[in-house]
ROZA-348170 format. One record per residue (C-alpha): chain; x negated, y, z negated. Coordinates in nm, 3 decimals. Layout:
% residues N
lovo unit->A, east->X, north->Y, up->Z
...
***
This chain:
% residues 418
lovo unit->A, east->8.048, north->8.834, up->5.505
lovo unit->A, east->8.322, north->8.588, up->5.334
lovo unit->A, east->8.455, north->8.461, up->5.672
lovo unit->A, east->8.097, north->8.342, up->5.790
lovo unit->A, east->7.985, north->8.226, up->5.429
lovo unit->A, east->8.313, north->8.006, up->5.478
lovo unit->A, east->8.243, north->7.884, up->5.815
lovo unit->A, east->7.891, north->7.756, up->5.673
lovo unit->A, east->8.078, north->7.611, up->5.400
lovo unit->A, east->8.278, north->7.397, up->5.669
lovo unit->A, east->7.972, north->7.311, up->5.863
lovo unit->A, east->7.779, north->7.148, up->5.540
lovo unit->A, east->8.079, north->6.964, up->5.418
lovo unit->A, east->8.067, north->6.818, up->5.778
lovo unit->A, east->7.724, north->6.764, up->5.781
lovo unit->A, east->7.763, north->6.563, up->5.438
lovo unit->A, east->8.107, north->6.408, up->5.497
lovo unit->A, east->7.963, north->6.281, up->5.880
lovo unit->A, east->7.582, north->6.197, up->5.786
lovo unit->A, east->7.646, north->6.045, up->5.473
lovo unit->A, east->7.980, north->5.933, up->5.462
lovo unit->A, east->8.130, north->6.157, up->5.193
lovo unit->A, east->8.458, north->6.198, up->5.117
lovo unit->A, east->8.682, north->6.552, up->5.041
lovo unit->A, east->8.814, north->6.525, up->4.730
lovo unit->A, east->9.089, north->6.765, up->4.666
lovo unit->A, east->9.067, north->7.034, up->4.399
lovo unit->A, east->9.337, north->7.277, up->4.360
lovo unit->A, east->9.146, north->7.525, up->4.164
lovo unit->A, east->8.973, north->7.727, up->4.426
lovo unit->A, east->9.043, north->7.788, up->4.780
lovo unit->A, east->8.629, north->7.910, up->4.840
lovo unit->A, east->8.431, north->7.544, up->4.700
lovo unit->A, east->8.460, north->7.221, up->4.810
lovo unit->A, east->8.431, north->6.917, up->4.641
lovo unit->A, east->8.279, north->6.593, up->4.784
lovo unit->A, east->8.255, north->6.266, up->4.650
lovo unit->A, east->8.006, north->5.897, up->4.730
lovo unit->A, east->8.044, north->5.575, up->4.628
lovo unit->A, east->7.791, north->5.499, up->4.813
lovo unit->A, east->7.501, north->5.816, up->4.717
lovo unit->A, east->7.340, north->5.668, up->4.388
lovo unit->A, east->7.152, north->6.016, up->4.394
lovo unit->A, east->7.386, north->6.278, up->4.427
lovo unit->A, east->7.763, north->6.131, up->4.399
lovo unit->A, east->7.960, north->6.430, up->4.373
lovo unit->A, east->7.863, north->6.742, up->4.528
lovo unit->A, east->8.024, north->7.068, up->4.520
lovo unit->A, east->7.996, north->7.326, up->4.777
lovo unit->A, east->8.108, north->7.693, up->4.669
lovo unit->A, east->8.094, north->8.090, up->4.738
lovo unit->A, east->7.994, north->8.176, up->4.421
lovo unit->A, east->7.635, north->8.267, up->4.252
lovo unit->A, east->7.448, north->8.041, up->4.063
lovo unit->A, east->7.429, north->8.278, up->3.782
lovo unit->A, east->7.811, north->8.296, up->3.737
lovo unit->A, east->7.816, north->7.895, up->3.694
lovo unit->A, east->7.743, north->7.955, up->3.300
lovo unit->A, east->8.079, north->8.095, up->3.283
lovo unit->A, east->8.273, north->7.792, up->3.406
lovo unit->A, east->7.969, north->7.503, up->3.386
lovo unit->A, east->8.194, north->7.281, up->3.153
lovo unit->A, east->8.521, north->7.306, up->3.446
lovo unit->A, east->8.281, north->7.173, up->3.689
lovo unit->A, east->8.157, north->6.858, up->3.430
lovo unit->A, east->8.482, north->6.737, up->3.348
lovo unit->A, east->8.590, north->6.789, up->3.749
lovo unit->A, east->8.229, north->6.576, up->3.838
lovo unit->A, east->8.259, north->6.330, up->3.548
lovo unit->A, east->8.643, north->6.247, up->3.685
lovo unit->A, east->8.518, north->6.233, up->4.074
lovo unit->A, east->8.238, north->6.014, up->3.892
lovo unit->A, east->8.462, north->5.793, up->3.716
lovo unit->A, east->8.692, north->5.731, up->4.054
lovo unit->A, east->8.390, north->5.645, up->4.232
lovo unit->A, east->8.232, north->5.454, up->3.977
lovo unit->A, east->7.936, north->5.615, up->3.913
lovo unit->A, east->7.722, north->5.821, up->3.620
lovo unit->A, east->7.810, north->6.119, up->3.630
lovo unit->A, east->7.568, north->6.373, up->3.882
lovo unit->A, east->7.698, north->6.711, up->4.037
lovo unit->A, east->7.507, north->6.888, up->4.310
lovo unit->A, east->7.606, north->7.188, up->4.328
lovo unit->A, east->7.532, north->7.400, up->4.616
lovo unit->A, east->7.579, north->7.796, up->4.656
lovo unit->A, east->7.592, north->7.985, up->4.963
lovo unit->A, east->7.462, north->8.257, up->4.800
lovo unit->A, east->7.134, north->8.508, up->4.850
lovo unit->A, east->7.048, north->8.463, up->4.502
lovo unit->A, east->6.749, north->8.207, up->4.425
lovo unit->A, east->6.773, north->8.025, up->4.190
lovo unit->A, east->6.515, north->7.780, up->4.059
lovo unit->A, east->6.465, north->7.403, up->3.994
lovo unit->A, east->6.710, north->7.287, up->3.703
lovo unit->A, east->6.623, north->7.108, up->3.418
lovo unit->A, east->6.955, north->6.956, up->3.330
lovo unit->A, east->6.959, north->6.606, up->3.489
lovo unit->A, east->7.326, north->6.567, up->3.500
lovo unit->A, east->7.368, north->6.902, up->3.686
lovo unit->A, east->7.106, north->7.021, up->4.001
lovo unit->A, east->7.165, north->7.349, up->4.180
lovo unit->A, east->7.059, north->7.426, up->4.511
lovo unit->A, east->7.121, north->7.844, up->4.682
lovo unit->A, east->7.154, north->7.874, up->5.064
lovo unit->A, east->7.110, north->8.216, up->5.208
lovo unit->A, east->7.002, north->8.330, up->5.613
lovo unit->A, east->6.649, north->8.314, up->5.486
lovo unit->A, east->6.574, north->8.047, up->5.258
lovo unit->A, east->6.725, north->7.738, up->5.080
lovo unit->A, east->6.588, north->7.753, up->4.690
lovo unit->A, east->6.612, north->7.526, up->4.403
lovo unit->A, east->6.600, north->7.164, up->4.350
lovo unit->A, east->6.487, north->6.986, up->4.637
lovo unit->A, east->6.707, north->6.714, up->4.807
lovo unit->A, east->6.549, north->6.595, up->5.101
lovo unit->A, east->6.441, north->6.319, up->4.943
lovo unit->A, east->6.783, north->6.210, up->4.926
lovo unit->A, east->6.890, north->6.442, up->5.261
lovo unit->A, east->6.545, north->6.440, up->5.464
lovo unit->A, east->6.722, north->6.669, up->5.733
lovo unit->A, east->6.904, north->6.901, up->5.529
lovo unit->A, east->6.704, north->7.219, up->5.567
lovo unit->A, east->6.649, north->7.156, up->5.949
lovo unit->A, east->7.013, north->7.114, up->5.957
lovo unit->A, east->7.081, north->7.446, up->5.810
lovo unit->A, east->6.779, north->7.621, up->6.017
lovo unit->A, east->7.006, north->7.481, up->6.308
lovo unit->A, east->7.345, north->7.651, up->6.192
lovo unit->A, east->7.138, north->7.938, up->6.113
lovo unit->A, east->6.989, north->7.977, up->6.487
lovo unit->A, east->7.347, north->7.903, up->6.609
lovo unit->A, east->7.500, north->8.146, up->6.473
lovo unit->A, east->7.257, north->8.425, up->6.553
lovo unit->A, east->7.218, north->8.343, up->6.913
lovo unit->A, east->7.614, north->8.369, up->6.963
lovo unit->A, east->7.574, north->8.720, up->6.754
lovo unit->A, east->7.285, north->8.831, up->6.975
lovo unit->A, east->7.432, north->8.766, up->7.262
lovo unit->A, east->7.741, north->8.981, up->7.178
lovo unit->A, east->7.513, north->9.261, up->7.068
lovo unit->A, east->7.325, north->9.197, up->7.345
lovo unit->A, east->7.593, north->9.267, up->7.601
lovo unit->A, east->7.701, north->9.573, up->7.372
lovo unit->A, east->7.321, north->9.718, up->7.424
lovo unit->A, east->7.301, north->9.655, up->7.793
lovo unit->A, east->7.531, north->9.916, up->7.841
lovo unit->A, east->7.393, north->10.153, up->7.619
lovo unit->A, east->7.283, north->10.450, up->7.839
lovo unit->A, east->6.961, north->10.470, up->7.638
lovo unit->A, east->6.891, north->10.080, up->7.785
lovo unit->A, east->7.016, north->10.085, up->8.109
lovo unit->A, east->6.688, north->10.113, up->8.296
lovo unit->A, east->6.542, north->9.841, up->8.070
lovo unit->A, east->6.801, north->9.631, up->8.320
lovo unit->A, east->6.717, north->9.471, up->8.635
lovo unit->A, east->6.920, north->9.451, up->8.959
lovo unit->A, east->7.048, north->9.096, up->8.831
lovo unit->A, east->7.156, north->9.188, up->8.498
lovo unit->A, east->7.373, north->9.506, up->8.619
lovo unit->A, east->7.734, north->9.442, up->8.654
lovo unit->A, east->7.797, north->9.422, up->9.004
lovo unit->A, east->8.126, north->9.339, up->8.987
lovo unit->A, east->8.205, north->9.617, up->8.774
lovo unit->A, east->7.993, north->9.866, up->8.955
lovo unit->A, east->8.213, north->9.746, up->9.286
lovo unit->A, east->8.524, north->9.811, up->9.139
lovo unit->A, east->8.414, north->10.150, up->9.057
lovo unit->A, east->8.310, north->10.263, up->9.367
lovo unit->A, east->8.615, north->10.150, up->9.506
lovo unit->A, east->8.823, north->10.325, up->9.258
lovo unit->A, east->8.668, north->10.653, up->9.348
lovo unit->A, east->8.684, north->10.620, up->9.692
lovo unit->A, east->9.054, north->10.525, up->9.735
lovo unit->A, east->9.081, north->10.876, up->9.518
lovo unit->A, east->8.876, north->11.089, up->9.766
lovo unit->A, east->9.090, north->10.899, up->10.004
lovo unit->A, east->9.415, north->11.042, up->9.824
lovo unit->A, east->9.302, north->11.387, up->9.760
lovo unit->A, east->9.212, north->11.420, up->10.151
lovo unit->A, east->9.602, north->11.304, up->10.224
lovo unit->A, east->9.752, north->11.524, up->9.952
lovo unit->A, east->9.541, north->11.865, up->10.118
lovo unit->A, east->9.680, north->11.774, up->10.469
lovo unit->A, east->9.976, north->11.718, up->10.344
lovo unit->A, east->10.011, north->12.052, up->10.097
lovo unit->A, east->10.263, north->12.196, up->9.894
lovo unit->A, east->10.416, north->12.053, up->9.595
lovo unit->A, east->10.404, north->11.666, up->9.545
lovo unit->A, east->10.158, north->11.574, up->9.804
lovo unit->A, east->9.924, north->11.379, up->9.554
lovo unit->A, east->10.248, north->11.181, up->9.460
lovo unit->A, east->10.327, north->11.124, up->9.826
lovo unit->A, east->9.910, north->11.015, up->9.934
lovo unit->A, east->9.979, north->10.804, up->9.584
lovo unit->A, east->10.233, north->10.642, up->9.736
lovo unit->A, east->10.082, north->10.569, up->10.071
lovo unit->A, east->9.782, north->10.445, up->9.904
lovo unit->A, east->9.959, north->10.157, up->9.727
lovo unit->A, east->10.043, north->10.337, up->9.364
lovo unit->A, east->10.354, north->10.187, up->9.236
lovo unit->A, east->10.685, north->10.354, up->9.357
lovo unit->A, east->10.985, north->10.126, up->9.276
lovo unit->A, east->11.183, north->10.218, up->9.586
lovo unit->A, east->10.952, north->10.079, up->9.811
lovo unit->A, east->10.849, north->9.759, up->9.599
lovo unit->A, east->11.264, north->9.698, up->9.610
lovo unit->A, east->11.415, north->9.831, up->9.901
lovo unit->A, east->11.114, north->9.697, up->10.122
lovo unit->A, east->10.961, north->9.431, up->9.940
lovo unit->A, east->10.603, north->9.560, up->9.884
lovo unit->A, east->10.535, north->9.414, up->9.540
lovo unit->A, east->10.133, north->9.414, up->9.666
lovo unit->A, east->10.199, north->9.760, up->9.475
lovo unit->A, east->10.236, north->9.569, up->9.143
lovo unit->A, east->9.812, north->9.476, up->9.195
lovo unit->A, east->9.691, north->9.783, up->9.426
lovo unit->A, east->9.826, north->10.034, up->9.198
lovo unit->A, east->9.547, north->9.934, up->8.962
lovo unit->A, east->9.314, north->10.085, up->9.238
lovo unit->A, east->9.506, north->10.453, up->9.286
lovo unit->A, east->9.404, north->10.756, up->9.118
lovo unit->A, east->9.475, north->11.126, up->9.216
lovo unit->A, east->9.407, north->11.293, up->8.920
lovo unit->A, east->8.952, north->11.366, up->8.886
lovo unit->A, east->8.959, north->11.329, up->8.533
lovo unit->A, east->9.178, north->11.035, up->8.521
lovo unit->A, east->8.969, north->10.857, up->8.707
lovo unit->A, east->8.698, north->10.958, up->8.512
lovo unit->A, east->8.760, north->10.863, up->8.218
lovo unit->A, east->8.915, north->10.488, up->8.380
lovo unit->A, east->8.610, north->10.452, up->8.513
lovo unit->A, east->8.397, north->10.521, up->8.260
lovo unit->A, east->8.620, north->10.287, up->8.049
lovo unit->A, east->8.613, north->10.052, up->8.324
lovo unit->A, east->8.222, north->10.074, up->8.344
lovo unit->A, east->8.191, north->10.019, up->7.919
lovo unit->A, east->8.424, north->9.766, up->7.845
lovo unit->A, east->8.395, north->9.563, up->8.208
lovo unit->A, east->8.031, north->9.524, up->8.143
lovo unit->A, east->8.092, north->9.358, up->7.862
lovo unit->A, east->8.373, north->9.140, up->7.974
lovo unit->A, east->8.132, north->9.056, up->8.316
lovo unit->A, east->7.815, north->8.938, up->8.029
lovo unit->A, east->8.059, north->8.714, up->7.816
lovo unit->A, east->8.284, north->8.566, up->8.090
lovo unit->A, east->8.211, north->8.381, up->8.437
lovo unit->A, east->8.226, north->8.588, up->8.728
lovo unit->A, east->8.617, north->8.438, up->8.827
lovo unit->A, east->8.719, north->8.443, up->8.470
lovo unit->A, east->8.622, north->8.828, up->8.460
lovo unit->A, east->8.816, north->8.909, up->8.791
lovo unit->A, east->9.151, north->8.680, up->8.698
lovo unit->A, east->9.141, north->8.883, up->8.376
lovo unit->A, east->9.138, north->9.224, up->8.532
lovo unit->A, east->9.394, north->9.171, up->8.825
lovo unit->A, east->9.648, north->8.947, up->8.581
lovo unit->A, east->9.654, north->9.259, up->8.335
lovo unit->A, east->9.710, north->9.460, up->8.638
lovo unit->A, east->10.020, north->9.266, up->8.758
lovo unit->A, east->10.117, north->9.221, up->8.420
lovo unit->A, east->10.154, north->9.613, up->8.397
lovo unit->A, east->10.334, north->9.677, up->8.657
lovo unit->A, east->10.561, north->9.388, up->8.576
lovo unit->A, east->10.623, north->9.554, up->8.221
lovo unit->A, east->10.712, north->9.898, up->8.408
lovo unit->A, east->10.936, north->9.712, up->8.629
lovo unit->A, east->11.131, north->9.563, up->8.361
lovo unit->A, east->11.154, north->9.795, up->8.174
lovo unit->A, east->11.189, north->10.158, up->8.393
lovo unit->A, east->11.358, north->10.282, up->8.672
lovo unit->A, east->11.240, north->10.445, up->8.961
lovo unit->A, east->10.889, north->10.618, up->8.911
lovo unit->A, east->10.527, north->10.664, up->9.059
lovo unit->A, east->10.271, north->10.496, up->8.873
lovo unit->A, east->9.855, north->10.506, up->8.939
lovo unit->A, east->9.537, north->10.360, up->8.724
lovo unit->A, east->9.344, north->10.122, up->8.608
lovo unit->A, east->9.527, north->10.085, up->8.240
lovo unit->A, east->9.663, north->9.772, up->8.310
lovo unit->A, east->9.348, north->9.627, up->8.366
lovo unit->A, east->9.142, north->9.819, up->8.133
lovo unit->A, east->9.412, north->9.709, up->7.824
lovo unit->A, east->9.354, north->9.323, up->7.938
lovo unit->A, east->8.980, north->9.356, up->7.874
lovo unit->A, east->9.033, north->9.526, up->7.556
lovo unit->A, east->9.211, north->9.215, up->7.457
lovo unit->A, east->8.952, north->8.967, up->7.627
lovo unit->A, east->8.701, north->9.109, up->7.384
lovo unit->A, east->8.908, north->9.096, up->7.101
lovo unit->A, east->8.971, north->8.701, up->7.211
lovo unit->A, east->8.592, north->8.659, up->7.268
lovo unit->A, east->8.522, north->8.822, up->6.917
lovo unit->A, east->8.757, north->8.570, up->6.685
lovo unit->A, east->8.654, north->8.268, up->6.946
lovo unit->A, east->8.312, north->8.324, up->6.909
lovo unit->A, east->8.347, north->8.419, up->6.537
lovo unit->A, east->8.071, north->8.740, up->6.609
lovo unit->A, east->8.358, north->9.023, up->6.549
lovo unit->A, east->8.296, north->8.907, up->6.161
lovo unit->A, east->7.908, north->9.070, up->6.242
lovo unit->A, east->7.899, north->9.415, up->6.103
lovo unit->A, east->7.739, north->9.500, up->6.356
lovo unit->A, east->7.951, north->9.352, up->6.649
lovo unit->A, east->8.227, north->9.498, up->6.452
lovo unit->A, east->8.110, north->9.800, up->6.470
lovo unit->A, east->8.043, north->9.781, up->6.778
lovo unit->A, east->8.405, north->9.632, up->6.903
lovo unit->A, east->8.567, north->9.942, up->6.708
lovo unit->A, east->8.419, north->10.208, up->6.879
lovo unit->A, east->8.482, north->10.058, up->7.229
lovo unit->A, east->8.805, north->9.989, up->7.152
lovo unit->A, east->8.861, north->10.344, up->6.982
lovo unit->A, east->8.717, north->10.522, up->7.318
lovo unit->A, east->8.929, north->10.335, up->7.525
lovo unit->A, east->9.233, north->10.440, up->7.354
lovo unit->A, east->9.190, north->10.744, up->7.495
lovo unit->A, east->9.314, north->10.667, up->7.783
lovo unit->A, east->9.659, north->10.667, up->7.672
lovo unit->A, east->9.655, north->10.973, up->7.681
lovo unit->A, east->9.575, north->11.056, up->8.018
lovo unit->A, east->9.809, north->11.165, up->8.308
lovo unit->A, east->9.999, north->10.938, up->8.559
lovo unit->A, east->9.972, north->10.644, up->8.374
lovo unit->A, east->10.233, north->10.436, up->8.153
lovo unit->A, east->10.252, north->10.336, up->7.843
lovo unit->A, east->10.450, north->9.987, up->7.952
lovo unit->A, east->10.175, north->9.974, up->8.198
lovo unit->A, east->9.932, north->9.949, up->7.889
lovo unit->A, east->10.119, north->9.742, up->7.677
lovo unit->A, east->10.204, north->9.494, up->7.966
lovo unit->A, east->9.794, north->9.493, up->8.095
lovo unit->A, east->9.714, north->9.394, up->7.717
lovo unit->A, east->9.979, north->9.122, up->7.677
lovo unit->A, east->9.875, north->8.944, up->8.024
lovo unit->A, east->9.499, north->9.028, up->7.910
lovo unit->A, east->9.558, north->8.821, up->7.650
lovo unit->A, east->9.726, north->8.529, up->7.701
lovo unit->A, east->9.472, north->8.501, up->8.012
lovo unit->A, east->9.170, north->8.530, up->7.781
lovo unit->A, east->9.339, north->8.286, up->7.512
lovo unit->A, east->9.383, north->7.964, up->7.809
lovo unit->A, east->8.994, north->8.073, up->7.926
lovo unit->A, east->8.889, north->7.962, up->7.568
lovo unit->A, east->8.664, north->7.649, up->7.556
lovo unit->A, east->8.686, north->7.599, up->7.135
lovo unit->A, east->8.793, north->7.289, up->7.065
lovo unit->A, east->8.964, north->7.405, up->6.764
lovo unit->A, east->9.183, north->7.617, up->6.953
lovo unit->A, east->9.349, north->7.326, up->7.154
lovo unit->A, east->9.656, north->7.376, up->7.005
lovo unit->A, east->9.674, north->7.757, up->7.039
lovo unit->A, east->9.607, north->7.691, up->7.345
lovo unit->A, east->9.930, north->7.482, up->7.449
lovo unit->A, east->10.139, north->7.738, up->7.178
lovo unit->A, east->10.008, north->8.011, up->7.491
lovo unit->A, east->10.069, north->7.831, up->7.783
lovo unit->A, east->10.406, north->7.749, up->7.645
lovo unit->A, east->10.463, north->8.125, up->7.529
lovo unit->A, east->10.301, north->8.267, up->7.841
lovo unit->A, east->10.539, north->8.061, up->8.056
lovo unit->A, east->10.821, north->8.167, up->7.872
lovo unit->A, east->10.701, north->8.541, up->7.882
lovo unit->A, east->10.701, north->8.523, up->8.205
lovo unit->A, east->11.094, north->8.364, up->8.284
lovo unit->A, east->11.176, north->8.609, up->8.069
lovo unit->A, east->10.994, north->8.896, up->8.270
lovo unit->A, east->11.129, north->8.790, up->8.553
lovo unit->A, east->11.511, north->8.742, up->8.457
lovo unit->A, east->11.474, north->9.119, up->8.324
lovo unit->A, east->11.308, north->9.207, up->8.706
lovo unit->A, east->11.589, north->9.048, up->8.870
lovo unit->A, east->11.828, north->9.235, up->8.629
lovo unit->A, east->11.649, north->9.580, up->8.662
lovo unit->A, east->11.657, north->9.654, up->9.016
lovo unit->A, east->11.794, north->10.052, up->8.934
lovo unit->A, east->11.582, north->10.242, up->9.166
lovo unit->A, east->11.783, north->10.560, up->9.023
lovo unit->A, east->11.688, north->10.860, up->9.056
lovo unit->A, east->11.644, north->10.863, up->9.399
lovo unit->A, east->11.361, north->11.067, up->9.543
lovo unit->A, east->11.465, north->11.151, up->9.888
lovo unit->A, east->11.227, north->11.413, up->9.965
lovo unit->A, east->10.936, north->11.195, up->9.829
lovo unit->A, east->11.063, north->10.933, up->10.074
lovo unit->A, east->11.098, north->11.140, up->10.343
lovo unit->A, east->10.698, north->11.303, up->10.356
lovo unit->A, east->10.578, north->10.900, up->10.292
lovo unit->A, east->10.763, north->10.792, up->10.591
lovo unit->A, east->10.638, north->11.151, up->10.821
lovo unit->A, east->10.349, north->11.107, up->10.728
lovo unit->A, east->10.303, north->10.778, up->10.820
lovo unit->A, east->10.433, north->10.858, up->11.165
lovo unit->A, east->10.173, north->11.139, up->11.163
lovo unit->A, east->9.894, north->10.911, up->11.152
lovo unit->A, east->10.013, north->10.666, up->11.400
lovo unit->A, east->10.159, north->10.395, up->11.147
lovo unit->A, east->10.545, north->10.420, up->11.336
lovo unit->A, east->10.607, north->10.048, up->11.307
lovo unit->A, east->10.556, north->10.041, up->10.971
lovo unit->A, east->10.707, north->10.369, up->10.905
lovo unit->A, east->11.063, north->10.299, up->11.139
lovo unit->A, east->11.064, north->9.916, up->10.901
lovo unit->A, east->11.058, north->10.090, up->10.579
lovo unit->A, east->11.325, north->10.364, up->10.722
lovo unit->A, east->11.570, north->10.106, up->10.829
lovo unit->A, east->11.495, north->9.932, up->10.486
lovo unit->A, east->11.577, north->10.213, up->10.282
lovo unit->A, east->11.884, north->10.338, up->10.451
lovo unit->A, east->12.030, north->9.985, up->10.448
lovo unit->A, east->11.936, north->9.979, up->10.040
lovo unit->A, east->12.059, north->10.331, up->9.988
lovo unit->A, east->12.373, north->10.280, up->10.198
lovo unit->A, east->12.249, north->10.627, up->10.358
lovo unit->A, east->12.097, north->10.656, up->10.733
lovo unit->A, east->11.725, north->10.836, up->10.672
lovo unit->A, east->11.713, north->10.871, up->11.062
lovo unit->A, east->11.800, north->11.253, up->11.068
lovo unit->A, east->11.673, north->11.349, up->10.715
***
């Protein structure tokens, strides 16, 4: 593709510019060549490193003299160009003296040969060449590991623990709910065993301080297919995110997208019940997309391919009961300015700092709006009311009378005879 064809572009004008002491010379012609000039390179002092085919250099041969022959001139030297295409065309040795051409493609370098002047120049490019495919293949890689057709090609250590953890506990807090909402019965007894699970309810995170819902909600689901389909999210995309990031990288992403969704619905709703895994999911989505431009493989086909499809599945999950759309739109926003501090690229240094600066202000900002949204309207007495009986059914009456005298001192209303 054009991106990568430019990124090797980059990499030989470094190679030339830190090897051999060339210098850019600036040429405001076209934004896909680069010109180089030596005053010191008898050989070769002005190369020219471009996009385009050899074959197309008839068309515009006499531009590139008269730009060589004035890079020449500056330099003080008879006038040379080598000019190199990134190209999979061959082309062969030249027989113009004043004018050498040299075609780089994945499998071979062809044309005149320069390493009498540049003894490490094809090793160099075999190098960028094995670079570049190892970071692919290790995105496809972590793709194909979770391709049900390779999973038992996997050993114990290469299975996504984590992941796999997460999973299990997912679906066992949910068995947990749905055995609460059938001893409780009747209508709105999977929103009450929600509640008493740790799915976010505003009321309580307000009136009694229990903003350990903004992380545990990630963790509630009543709803069989909802869960479903988060886990099996959870279990496509988190396998990735557990092959391409550390271990504490992987687990910072998932629970800072959490919090980060709840924080979102807090801001910006009133009182409701929230359960899922969104949050979470959304901030891998954007993790991968991070990994993808850091790592320069999304501009793979293949990876690309790859990267749309997961990402097109998991939008599904928009769509799916009990969940909010703030919750997704917050998980992707913390997902991703908690994958974009993770990076390691040197390049990125200053996007970086632009991150940490706009990921500091994000979050004033989310919490001014917090302070300023603390409408717990409409009130859901009844819904209140089962949490707190229930509670005193299963022996939990400290807890239960707290949150009582909480709410009816927040409500100016006495919940003792309700």
């Amino acid at each position: 593709m054009a991106v990568e064809r430019d990124l090797l572009i980059m990499k030989l004008a470094q190679y030339f510019v830190t090897k051999y002491e060339y210098k850019f010379v600036e040429i405001k012609h076209n934004t896909h060549e680069i010109w180089l000039g030596s005053s010191i390179n008898e050989e070769y002092p002005v190369i020219r490193i471009s996009l385009s085919t050899a074959s197309s250099v008839m068309f515009e041969k006499s531009r590139l003299l008269e730009t060589s022959k004035a890079i020449c001139d500056f330099f003080h030297r008879n006038v040379k160009l080598l000019d190199i295409h990134i190209s999979d065309e061959l082309v062969e040795e030249s027989e113009d003296e004043n004018f050498v051409q040299v075609a780089i493609s994945n499998e071979n370098v062809s044309g005149i040969d320069i390493t009498n002047t540049f003894p490490d120049f094809k090793s160099m490019i075999l190098k960028i060449n094995d670079n570049e495919n190892e970071t692919k293949e290790k995105t496809i890689q972590a793709f194909n590991n979770f391709d049900p057709r390779n999973i038992k090609k996997n050993n114990l250590k290469q299975l996504p623990l984590i992941t796999y953890g997460i999973a299990i506990i997912c679906f066992i807090i949910f068995v947990i709910t749905n055995l609460i909402s059938n001893s409780i019965g009747g209508d709105g007894s999977a929103v009450t065993a929600s509640i008493v699970m740790g799915g976010y309810y505003k009321a309580f995170i307000v009136a009694g301080g229990e903003f350990f819902r903004f992380l545990t909600v990630g963790f509630v689901h009543y709803d069989f297919f909802h869960v479903l389909m988060n886990t099996a999210a959870l279990i496509s995309l988190g396998g990735i995110i557990e092959k391409l990031y550390k271990k504490w990288e992987y687990v910072v992403i998932l629970l800072g997208s959490i919090i980060f969704g709840s924080l979102f619905i807090f801001a910006a709703q009133d009182n409701v019940v929230t359960v899922g895994l969104s949050g979470g999911l959304y901030g891998f989505m954007a993790a991968l997309l991070v990994y993808g431009f850091e790592s320069k493989v999304i501009y793979n086909p293949a990876v690309a391919r790859s990267f749309l499809s997961t990402l097109l599945i998991n939008l599904l999950i928009t769509f799916m009961p009990g969940v909010s759309m703030y919750g997704h739109i917050g998980g992707f926003v913390g997902g991703l300015f908690i994958s974009l501090l993770l990076t390691k690229q040197k390049s990125w240094k200053l996007l970086r700092q632009n991150a940490l600066i706009a990921f500091v202000l994000l979050i004033g900002i989310l919490g001014f709006r917090c302070v300023q949204n603390y409408n717990v309207k409409p009130m859901y007495l009844g819904t209140d009311i089962a949490v707190l009986d229930y509670l005193d059914s299963v022996g939990l009456n400290g807890y239960s009378n707290s949150m009582k005298n909480k709410l009816s001192e927040f409500y100016g209303l006495n919940l003792e005879g309700k």
